[in-house]
C-alpha positions in Angstrom: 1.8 189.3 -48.2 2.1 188.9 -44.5 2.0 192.8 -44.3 -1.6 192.7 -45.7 -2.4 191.2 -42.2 -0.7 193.4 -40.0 -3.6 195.2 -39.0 -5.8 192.0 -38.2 -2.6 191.0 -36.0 -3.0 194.4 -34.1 -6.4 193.7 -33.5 -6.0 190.5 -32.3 -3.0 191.8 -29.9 -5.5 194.0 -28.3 -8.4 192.4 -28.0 -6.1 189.5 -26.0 -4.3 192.3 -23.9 -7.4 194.3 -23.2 -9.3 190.7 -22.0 -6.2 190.1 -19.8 -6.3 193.4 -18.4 -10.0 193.6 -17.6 -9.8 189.6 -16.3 -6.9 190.7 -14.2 -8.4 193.8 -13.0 -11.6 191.9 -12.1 -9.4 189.4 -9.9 -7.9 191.9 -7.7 -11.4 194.0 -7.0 -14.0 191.6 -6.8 -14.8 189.8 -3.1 -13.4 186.5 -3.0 -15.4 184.7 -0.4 -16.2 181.2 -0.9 -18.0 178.7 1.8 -19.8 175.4 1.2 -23.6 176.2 0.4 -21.9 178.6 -2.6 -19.8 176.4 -4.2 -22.6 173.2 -3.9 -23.7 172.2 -7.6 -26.7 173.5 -8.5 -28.6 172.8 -11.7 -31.5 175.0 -13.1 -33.9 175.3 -9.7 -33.0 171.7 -8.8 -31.0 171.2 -5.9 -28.2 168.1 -6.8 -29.3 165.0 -4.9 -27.0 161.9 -5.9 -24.7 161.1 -8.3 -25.1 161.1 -12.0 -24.5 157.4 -12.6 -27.0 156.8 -9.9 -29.8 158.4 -12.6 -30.4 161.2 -9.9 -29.1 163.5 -12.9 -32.1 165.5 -14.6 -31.8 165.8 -18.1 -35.0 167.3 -19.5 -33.3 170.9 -19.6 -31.0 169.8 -21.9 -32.9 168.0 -24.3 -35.8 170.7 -24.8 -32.6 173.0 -25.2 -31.0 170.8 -27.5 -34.3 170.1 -29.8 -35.3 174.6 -29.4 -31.8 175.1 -30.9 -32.1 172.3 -34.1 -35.8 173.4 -34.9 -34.8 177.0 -34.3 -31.7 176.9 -36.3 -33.4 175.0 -38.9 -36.7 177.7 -39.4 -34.0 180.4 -39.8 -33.5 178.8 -43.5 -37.1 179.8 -44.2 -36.7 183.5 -44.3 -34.2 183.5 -47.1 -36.1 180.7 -48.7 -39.5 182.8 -48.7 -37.6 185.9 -50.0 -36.1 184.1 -53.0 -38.9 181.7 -53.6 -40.3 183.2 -57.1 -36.3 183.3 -58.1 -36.0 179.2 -57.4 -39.6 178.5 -58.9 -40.8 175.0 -58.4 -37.5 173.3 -57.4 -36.9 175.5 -54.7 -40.7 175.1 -53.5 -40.1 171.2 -53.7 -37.1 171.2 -51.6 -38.6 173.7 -49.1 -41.6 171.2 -49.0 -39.1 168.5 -48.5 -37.2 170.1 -45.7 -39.9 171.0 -44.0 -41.7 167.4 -43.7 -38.3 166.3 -42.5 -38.4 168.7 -40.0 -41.9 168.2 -38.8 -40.7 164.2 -39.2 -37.8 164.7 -36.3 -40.6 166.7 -34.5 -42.4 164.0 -34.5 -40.2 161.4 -33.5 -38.7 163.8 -30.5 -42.3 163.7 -29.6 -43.3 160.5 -29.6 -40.3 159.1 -28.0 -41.4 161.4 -24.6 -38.4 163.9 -25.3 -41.2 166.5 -25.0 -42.4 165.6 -21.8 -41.9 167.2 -18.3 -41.7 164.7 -15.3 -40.6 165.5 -12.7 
């Protein structure tokens, strides 16, 4: 029944009028005073020199960002997998062992093609 949902509606009513509210209320206090040197781009301690199609663009923060969020999303399965391990007995063991060489497979691969590396 619609009815059954009422309550996730009125929550969902609030939390969008209370994010208005505080956005709104954050509009009319804050100090709005923008001038060049704020609004330049400005990328993790580097200061923006070029264009991006010029190959002026650093992307090393992304890439060790994007590779510490697969292998750190992917190590979280291990807890639940060592908790439960004498439950799955050897099956469970043998596809831990598998995912876990395919883990340490991409980690080599990241590594080898210089995704590791820092140049600056």
């Amino acid at each position: 029944m619609p009815i059954d949902f009422l309550p996730v509606f009125l929550m969902v009513a609030v939390v969008i009028a209370l994010s208005v509210f505080i956005l709104t209320l954050s509009r009319l206090i804050r100090p709005h005073n923008p001038y060049p040197e704020k609004n330049r781009p400005y990328e993790c301690g580097v200061d923006h020199v070029g264009e991006a199609s010029a190959g002026m663009f650093k992307v090393q923060y992304f890439v060790i960002a994007i590779l510490f969020v697969v292998f750190d999303v992917e190590t979280m399965f291990l807890f639940p997998w060592a908790v439960v391990l004498k439950d799955m007995g050897l099956f469970g063991y043998v596809e831990m062992f598998v995912f876990i060489v395919l883990l340490l497979v991409g980690f080599a691969y990241a590594w080898i093609k210089g995704a590791l590396e820092w140049v600056s």
